[in-house]
ZASETOR-563103 format. One line per field, with one value per residue (C-alpha): residue number from 1; z negated, y, x; residue in one letter. Coordinates in steps of 0.2 Angstrom, whole numbers, plus 5000, padded with zeros to 4 digits. Layout:
residues N
num: c(NUM:...)
up: c(Z:...)
north: c(Y:...)
east: c(X:...)
residu: c(A:...)
end
This chain:
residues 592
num: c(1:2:3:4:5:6:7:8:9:10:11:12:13:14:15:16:17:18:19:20:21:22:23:24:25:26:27:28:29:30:31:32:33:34:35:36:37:38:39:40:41:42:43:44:45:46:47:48:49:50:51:52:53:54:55:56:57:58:59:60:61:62:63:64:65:66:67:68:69:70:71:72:73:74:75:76:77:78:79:80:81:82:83:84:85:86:87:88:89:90:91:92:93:94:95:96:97:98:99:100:101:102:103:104:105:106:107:108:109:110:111:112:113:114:115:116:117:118:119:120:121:122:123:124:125:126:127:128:129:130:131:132:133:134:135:136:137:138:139:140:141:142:143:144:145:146:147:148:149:150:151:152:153:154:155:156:157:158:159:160:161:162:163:164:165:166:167:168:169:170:171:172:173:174:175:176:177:178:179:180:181:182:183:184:185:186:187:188:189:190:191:192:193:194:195:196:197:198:199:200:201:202:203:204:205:206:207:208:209:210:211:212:213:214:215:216:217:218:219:220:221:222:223:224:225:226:227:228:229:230:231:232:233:234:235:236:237:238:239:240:241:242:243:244:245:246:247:248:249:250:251:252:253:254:255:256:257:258:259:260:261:262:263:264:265:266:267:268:269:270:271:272:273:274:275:276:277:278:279:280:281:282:283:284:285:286:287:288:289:290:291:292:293:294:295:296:297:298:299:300:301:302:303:304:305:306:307:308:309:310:311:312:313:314:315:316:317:318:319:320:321:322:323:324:325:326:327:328:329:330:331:332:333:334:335:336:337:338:339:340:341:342:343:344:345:346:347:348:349:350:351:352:353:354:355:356:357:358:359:360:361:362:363:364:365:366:367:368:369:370:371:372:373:374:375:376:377:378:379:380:381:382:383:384:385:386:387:388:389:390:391:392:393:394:395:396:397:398:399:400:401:402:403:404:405:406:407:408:409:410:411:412:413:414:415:416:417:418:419:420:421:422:423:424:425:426:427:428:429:430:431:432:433:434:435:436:437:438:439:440:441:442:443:444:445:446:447:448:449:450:451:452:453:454:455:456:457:458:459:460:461:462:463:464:465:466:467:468:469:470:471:472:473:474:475:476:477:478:479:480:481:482:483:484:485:486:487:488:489:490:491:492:493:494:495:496:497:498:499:500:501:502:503:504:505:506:507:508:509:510:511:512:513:514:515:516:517:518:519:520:521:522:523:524:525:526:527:528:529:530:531:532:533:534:535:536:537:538:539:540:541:542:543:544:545:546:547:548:549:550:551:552:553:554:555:556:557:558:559:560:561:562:563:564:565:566:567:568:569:570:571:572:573:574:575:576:577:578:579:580:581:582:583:584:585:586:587:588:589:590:591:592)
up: c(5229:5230:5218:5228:5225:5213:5218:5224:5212:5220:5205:5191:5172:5161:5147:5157:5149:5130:5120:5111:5094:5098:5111:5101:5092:5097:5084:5078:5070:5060:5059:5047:5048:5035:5037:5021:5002:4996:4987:5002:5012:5020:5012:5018:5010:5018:5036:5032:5026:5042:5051:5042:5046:5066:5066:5057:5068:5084:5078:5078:5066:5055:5056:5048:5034:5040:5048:5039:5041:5026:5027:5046:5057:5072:5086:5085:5089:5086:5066:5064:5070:5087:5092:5080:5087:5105:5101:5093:5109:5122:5111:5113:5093:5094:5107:5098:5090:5077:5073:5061:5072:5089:5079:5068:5085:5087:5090:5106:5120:5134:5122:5115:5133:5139:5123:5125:5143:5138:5126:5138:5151:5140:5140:5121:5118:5110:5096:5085:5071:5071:5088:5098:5117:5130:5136:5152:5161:5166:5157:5140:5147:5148:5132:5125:5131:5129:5108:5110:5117:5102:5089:5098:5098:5081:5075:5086:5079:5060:5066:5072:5055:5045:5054:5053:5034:5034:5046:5031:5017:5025:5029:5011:5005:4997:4997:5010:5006:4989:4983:4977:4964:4955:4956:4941:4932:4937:4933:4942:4928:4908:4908:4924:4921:4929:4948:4950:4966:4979:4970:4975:4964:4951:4951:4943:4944:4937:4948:4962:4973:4974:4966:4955:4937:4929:4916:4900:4888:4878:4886:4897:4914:4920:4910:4917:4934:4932:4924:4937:4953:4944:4940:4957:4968:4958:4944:4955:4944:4952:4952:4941:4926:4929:4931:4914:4906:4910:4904:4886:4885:4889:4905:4919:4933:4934:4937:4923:4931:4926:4936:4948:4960:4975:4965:4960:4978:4980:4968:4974:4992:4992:4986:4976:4960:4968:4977:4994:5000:5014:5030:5042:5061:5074:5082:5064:5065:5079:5091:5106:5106:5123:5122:5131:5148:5149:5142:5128:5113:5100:5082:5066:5059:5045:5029:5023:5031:5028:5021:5038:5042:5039:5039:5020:5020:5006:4992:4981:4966:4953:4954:4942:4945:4946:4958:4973:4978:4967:4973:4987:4983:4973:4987:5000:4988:4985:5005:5005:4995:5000:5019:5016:5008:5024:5033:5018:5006:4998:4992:4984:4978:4968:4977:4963:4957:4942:4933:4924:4938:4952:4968:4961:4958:4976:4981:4981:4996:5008:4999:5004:4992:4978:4975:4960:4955:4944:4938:4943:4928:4923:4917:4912:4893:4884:4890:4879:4876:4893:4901:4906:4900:4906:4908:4918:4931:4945:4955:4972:4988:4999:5016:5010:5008:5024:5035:5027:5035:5016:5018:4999:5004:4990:4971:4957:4942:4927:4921:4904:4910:4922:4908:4895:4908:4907:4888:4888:4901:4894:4879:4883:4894:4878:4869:4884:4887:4876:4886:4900:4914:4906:4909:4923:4929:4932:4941:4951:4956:4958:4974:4980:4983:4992:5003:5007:5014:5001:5003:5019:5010:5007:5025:5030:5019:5025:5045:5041:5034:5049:5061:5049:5051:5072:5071:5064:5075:5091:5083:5083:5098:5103:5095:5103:5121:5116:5111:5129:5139:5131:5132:5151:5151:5158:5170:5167:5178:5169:5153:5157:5160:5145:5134:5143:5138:5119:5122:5126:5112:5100:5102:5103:5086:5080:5086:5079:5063:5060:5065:5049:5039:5044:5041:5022:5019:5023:5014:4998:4985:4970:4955:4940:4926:4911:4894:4882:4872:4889:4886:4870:4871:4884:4872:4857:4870:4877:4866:4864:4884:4896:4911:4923:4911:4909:4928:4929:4916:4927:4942:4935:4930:4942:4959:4962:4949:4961:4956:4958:4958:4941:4925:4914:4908:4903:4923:4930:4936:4941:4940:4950:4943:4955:4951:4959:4976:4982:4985:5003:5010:5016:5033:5037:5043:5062:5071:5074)
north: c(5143:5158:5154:5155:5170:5170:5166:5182:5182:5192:5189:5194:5182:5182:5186:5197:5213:5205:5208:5193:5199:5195:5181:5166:5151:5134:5126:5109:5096:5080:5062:5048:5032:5019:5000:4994:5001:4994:4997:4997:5007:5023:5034:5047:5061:5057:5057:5074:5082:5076:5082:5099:5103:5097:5111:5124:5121:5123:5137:5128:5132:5116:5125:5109:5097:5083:5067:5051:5036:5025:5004:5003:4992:4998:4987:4994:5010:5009:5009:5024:5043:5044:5048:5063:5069:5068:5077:5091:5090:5092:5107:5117:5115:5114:5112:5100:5082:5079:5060:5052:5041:5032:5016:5026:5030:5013:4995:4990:4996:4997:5005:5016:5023:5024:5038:5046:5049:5055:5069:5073:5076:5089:5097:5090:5088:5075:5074:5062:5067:5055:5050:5066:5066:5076:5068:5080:5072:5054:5049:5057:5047:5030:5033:5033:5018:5010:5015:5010:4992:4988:4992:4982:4967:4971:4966:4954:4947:4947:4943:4924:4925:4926:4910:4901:4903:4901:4881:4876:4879:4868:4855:4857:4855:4873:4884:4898:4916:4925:4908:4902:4916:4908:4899:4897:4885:4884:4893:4896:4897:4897:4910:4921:4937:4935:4944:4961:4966:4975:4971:4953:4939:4933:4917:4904:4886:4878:4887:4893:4878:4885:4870:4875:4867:4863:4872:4865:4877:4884:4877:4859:4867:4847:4847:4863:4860:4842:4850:4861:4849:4835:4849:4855:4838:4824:4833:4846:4860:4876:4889:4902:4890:4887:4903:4909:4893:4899:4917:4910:4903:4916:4907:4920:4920:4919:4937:4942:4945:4938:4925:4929:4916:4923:4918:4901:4898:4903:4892:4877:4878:4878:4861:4864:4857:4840:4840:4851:4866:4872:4884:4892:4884:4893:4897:4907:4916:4930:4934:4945:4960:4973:4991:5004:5005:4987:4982:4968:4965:4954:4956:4947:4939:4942:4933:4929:4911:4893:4881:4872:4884:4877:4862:4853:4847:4835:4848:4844:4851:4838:4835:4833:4816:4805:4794:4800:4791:4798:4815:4810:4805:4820:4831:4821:4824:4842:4845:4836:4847:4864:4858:4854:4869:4877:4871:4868:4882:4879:4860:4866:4885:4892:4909:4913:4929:4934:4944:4950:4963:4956:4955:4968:4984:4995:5013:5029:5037:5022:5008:4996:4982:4987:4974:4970:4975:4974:4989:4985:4976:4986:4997:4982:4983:4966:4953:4946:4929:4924:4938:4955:4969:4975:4994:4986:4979:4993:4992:5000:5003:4990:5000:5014:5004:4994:5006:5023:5030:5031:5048:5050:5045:5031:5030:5018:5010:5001:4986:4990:5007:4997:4981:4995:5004:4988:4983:5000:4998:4982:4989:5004:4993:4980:4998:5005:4994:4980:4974:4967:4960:4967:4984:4998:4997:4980:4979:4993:4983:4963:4977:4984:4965:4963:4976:4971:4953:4943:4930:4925:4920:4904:4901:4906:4893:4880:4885:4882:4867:4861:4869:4861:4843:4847:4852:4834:4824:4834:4829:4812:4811:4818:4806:4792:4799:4801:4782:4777:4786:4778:4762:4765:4762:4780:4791:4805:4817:4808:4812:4830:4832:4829:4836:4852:4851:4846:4863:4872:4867:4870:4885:4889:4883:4891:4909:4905:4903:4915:4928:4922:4920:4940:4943:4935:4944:4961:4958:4963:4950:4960:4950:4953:4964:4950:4951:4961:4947:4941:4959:4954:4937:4946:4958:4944:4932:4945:4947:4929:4925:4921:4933:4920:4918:4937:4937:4925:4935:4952:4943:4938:4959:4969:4970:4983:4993:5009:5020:5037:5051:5058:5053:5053:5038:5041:5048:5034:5020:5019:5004:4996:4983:4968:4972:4990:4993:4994:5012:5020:5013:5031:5033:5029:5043:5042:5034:5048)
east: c(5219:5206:5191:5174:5164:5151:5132:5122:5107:5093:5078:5085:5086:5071:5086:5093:5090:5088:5103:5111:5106:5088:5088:5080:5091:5087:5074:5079:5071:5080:5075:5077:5076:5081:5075:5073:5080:5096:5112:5121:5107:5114:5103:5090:5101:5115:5107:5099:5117:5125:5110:5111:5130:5129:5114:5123:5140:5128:5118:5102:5090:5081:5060:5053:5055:5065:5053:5057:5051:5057:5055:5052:5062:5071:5065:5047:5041:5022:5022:5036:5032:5040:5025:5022:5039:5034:5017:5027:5039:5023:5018:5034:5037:5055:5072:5083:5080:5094:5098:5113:5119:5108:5104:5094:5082:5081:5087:5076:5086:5072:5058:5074:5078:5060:5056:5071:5069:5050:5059:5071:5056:5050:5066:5070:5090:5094:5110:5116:5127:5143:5141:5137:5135:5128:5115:5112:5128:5132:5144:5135:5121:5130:5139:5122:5115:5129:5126:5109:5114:5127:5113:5099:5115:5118:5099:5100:5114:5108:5093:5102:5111:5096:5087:5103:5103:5083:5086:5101:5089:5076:5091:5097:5078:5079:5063:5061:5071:5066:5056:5072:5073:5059:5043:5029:5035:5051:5067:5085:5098:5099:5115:5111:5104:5085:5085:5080:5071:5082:5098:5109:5105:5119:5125:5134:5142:5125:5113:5125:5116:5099:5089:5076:5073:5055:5052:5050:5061:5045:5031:5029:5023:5022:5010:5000:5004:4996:4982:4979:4982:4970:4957:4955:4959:4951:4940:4933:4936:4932:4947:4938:4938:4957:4962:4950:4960:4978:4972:4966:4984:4992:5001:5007:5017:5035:5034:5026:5011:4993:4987:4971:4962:4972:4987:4983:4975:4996:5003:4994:4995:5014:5014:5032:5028:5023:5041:5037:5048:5037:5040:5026:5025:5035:5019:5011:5027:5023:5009:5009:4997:4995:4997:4983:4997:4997:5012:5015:5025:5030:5023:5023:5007:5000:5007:4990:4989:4980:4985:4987:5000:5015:5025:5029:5048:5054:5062:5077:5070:5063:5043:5030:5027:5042:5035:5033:5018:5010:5013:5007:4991:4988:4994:4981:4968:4971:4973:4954:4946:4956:4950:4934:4929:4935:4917:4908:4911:4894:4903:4916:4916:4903:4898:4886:4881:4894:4883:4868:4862:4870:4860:4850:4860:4857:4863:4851:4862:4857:4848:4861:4869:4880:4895:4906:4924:4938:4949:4968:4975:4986:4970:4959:4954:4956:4944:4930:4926:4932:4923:4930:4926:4910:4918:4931:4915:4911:4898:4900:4890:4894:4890:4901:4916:4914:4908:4910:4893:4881:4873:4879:4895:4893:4889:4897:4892:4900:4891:4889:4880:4869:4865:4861:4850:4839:4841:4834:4820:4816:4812:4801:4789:4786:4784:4772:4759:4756:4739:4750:4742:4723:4731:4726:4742:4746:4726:4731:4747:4735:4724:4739:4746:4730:4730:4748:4743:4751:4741:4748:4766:4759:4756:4775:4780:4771:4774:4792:4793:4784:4796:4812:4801:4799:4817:4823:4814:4822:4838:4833:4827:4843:4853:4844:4847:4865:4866:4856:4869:4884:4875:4870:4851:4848:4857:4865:4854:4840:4848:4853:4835:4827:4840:4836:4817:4825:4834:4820:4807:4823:4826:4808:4807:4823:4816:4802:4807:4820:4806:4796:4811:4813:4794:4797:4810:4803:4787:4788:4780:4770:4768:4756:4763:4770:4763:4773:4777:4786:4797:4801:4806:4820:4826:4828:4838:4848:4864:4865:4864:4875:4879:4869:4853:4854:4853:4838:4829:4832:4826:4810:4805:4818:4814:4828:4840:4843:4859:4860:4874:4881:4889:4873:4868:4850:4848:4862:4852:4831:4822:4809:4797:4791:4774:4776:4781:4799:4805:4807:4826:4834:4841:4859:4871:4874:4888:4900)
residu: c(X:X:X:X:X:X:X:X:X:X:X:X:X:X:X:X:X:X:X:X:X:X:X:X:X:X:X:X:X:X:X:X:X:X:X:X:X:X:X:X:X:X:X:X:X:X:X:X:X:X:X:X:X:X:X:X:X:X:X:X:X:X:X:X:X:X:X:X:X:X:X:X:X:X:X:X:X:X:X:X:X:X:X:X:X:X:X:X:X:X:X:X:X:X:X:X:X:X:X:X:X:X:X:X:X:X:X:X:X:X:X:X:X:X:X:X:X:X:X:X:X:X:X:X:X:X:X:X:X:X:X:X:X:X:X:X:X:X:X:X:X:X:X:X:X:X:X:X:X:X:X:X:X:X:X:X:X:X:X:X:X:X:X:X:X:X:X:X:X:X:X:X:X:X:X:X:X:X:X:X:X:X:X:X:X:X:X:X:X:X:X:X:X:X:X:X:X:X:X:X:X:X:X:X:X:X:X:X:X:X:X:X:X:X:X:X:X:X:X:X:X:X:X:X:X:X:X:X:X:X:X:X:X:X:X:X:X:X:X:X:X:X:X:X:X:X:X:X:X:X:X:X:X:X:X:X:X:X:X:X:X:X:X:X:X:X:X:X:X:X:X:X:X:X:X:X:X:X:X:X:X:X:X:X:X:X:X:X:X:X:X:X:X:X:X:X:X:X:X:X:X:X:X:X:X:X:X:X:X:X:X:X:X:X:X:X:X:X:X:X:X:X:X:X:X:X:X:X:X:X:X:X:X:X:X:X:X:X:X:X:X:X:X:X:X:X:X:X:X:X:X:X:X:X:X:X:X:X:X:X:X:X:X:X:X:X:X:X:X:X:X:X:X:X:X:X:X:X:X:X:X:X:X:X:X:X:X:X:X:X:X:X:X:X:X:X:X:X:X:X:X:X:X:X:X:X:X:X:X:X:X:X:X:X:X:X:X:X:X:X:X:X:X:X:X:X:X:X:X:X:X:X:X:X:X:X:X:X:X:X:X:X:X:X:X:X:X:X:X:X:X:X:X:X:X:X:X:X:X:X:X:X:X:X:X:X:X:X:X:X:X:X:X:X:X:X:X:X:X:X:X:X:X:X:X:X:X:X:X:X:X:X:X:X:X:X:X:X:X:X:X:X:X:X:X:X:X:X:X:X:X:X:X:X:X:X:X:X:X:X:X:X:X:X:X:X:X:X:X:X:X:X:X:X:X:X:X:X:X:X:X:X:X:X:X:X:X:X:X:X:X:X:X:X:X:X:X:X:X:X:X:X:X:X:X:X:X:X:X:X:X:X:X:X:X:X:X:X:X:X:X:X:X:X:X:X:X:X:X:X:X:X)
end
């Protein structure tokens, strides 16, 4: 058979007349993706080396440093940087994306295709190392998808395996996945090594079951655990005091780790120690979010959840109490409280002030709050009596941390700068005008509160306790209409009526006195100066008070302790009596 003529080609090639020493490679760009670290893990070098020799044999040329994303799933896409790789694709940055093998694009056969076909649209060729097709034919095309759809059944497939394993440790009364390497208070095996994280756990005839033992080799954690549980559920101990109690002896977690409230909270809620193994509701698991084109997807929820979260199953592991019922009734009593304190925080946890200058301390960049802070503990100094140490307490500017917008982009403070700040202030005003309130000063301060209408404090006061006795007699009222409609003496048109003008007059008064509550607070009340001897009775009581008495002191002289920028501690902090007037608040930064 005669071969057909070539094509006539009337325009000619862009490359036409460019010799092939200088026409340009193809610019390639490798990806890695690894799920999570373990022995068995392919590893990120490996994937780069594969990478490396399918661009040499193709003449492509690897321009940037390879784009890995390390510890992310393959059946999501909005956590990894597909998106960075597209972006550098809309931009012309490079011709070839260089893969290990199509699993390690990802194992979400739709979302898989859909960004591939977006690459391909912007003339991006896709290559996979070990399983390398051409994705500009059919049949390279099917070959792909066809890779794409045995790694999505493949996750899919440990993903069953895992929440069979998961359904036979509830059966078996066994603790939810790494629990059952160990729990405080409780250990797995006397022989076995203890686990180390990422590697498989080694295990023996005596442990090879799962079921945890309570500790008692060195120490009786029964006896901690009740401790703790009776505290908190029938003694009303606050967390703090427990956690400072388990830090004076010394008691940490199963990790090795100190114990912090967040932990206890932890410990606690799990219910283990009083016989519970305990796994979060079907329903906590996931939650659907919508994408900006409309489109949904499945994600996992946070694992920061309530204690109403999950559902308690009877464990196999040996409890504090031998008798169940008593378990029991410790457990109800502990769900009460943690419950309760979920709408009345004010009844069960103390949100007091922890220290001396707390409440008082505010920023020079934007006049907001300042709030308090430990250093990580793996920096924290040894605590004293209890207490941290006060270089380990940092003050920081509240609206800078939230919101990022403090025209002095925030300030910090330690505590033991700020309290010696005071001492030090203290001091010089005991020193400066011994005449107290007889003094030109303080007079000048006695007009100045005048001028300010001070005087009309008093009468705030006394319109609000009127407007808190109108409000309880609405809600009497109230109440009494309620019990007239149950017992059918009035209509419900009737009824609807008046709690309509009840309504009306309510909110009235609720206006009206969140307007004066606003008023008070912006007023700023100016005292009379204190004698000196009132300065020096501070200083003598000061080393021997506690952080809340110091506190109570402070409040009585300090009506603000304004930080500035710098490290000098004679310049660090400026302090504002009450009996002077407060400093001008400066402006926010705009909202960019």
């Amino acid at each position: 058979m005669v071969p057909a003529p070539a094509p006539i080609r009337l325009r000619p090639s862009p490359e036409a007349d460019v010799p092939d020493t200088f026409k340009r490679r193809k610019r390639g760009v490798i990806y890695v993706r690894v799920s999570i670290a373990r022995p068995d893990m392919i590893s990120p070098e490996l994937q780069v080396t594969h990478g490396m020799k399918l661009a040499e044999a193709n003449n492509i040329d690897v321009i940037l440093e390879p784009i890995m994303d390390l510890g992310e799933s393959g059946r999501a896409f909005e956590d990894r940087k597909i998106e960075e790789i597209k972006q550098l694709a809309r931009d012309k940055e490079f011709d070839v994306l260089i893969l290990w093998i199509w699993s390690r694009f990802g194992r979400n056969l739709r979302e898989s295709l859909q960004h591939l076909d977006d690459l391909m649209a912007y003339g991006i060729e896709v290559r996979a190392a070990r399983e390398d097709f051409d994705g500009k034919t059919t049949i390279g095309r099917f070959a792909i998808a066809q890779m794409l759809n045995i790694a999505e059944l493949e996750s899919n497939q440990k993903s069953d395996q895992w929440k069979d394993a998961i359904e036979r440790r509830k059966t078996n009364g066994l603790p939810h996945g790494s629990a059952g390497r160990g729990k405080f208070g409780y250990y797995r095996c006397n022989t076995c090594p203890p686990p180390e994280r990422g590697k498989p756990m080694d295990k023996c005839p005596k442990c090879k079951d799962g079921i945890l033992k309570l500790d008692e080799r060195q120490r009786s954690y029964r006896d901690v655990y009740r401790r703790l549980y009776e505290g908190y559920a029938l003694k009303g101990q606050s967390v703090r005091s427990m956690v400072l109690w388990l830090r004076a002896q010394k008691i940490v977690n199963w990790t090795g780790r100190e114990i912090d409230a967040g932990d206890l909270y932890s410990i606690l809620d799990s219910g283990f120690a009083l016989g519970f193994v305990r796994y979060t509701l079907p329903e906590e698991k996931h939650k659907v979010i919508t994408r900006d084109d409309g489109t949904t997807r499945t994600v996992r929820k946070s694992a920061h959840r309530d204690i109403t979260a999950y559902l308690y199953y009877k464990g196999k592991h040996e409890a504090i109490y031998e008798d169940e019922t008593e378990c029991e009734k410790v457990w109800d009593a502990y769900v009460d409280r943690r419950l309760s304190g979920k709408d009345n925080d004010d009844k069960n946890h103390d949100h007091s002030a922890k220290y001396s200058v707390s409440g008082s301390m505010t920023c020079s960049g934007c006049g907001e709050k300042m709030h308090s802070m430990l250093r990580a503990k793996k920096v924290q100094r040894p605590w004293i009596n209890g207490e941290p140490d006060p270089y380990d307490v940092l003050f920081r500017c509240t609206r800078h941390m939230k919101f990022k917008d403090c025209p002095g982009n925030g300030v910090y403070v330690t505590l033991k700068v700020a309290q010696e700040s005071v001492k030090s202030w203290i001091g010089a005003q005991a020193a400066a005008d011994p005449e107290g309130a007889l003094s030109v000063p303080a007079r000048a301060a006695q007009a100045q509160a005048a001028l300010t209408g001070d005087n009309g404090y008093d009468d705030d006061l006394i319109r609000l306790r009127a407007i808190d006795h109108d409000l309880e007699k609405i809600r009497a009222k109230e109440d009494t209409l309620t019990d007239a409609v149950l017992e059918e003496l009035i209509s419900n048109d009737a009824a609807r009526r008046k709690r309509a003008k009840y309504d009306t007059k309510k909110s009235a008064l609720q206006l009206e006195s969140a307007l004066i509550k606003k008023r008070i607070a912006d007023k700023p009340r100016i005292i009379a100066r204190p004698d000196a001897s009132a300065f020096s009775s501070v200083i003598e009581l000061w080393d021997v008070a506690d952080q809340a008495d110091r506190r109570q002191m402070v409040r009585t002289l300090v009506r603000e302790i304004r930080v500035n920028r710098g490290r000098d501690p004679e310049t660090k902090c400026d302090i504002w009596p009450l009996w002077e007037a407060p400093p001008e608040k400066p402006g926010l930064r705009p909202a960019s």
